[in-house]
N, C-alpha and C positions, 0 to 999 in steps of 0.2 A: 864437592866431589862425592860420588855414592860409588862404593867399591861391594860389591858381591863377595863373600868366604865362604866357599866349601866344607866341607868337614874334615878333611885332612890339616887343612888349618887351624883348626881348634885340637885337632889329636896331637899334632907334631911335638908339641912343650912335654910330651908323655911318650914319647919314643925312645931311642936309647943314643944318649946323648954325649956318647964315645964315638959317636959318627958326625965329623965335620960338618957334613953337610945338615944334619938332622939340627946340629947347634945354630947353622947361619939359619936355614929354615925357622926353628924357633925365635930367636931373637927378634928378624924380620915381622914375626908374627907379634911380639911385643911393642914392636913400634908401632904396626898399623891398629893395635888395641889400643896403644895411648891417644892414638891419634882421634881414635873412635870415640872414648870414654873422655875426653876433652872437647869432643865438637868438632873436631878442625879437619875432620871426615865423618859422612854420613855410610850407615851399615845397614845395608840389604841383605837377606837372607829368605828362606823360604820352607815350607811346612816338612817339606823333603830332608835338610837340612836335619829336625827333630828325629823324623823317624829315623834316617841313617845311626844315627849317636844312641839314638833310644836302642840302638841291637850290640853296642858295644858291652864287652864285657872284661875283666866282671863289674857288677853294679855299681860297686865303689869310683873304678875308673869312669864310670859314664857319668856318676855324679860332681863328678871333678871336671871333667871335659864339659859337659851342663852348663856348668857354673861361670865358663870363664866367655860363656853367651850374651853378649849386652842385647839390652832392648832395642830391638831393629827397627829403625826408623822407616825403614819399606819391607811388610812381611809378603810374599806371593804364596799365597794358595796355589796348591797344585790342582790345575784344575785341568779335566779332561780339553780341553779348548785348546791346552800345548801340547796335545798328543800327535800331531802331526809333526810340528816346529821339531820335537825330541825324536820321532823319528828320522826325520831328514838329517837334523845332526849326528844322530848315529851312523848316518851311511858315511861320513869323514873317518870312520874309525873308532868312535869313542865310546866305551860299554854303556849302560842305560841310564846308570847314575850321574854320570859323567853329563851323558846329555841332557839331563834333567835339568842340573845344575847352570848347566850352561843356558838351557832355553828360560828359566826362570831365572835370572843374572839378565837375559835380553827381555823379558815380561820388565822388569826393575828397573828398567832402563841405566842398569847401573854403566859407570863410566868406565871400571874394572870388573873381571872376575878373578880373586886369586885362589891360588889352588898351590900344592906343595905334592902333587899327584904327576909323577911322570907320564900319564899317558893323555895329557893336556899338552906335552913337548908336539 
C-alpha cells in the first residue's frame, strides 16, 4: 500500500493539543509513521511537500516538522506536465496547494492521500 501525506500531516503533532480532535489527528498520524518506518506501508510525497514546510515558521518548528519526514519511497517532482491535472482539480473547490497535492498523490499512484486539512471534506 503506498499512501500520499500532505503537510498538515506532518504539522498536526505541533498544533495545540487541548483540542480533541488535533489529539486523534495526531495520534492517527503516529500510527501511519509506524506503519511507514516499519515497511508495512509504503510513503509517497512530493517536491511541494518540502517547499510548503520549508515556509513554516519559525525555523525551529520547520526543523522539527522536517525531521519527522521518512525517506519517501515515491518522490513526484512537481513538474509543469500536472499543470493542467491541478488545475482541473481546483475547479472541485480545492485552493492550489490542496490541488497540487492531490494531482501529485494521483502522479504516485498512491492508494491514499491523507490530509488532516478540512477543505479536502
Amino acid at each position: 500500500m503506498l499512501v500520499y501525506l500532505d503537510s498538515c500531516c506532518f504539522s498536526r503533532p505541533f498544533t495545540d493539543m487541548g483540542i480533541a480532535r488535533n489529539q486523534r489527528d495526531a495520534s492517527n498520524f503516529r500510527i501511519v509513521q509506524a506503519l511507514i518506518y516499519t515497511g508495512r506501508v509504503r510513503f509517497a510525497c512530493s517536491n511541494f511537500l518540502f517547499k510548503e514546510i520549508g515556509k513554516t515558521e519559525p525555523p525551529a518548528l520547520r526543523r522539527q516538522i522536517l525531521a519527522l519526514i521518512p525517506r519517501p519511497d515515491v518522490l513526484v517532482p512537481q513538474h509543469s506536465r500536472l499543470a493542467p491535472r491541478i488545475r482541473e482539480i481546483a475547479t472541485f473547490g480545492l485552493d492550489e496547494g490542496d490541488s497540487i497535492h492531490m494531482a501529485c498523490a494521483e502522479e504516485a499512484s498512491a492508494d491514499f492521500l491523507l490530509t488532516t486539512d478540512d477543505d479536502f471534506a
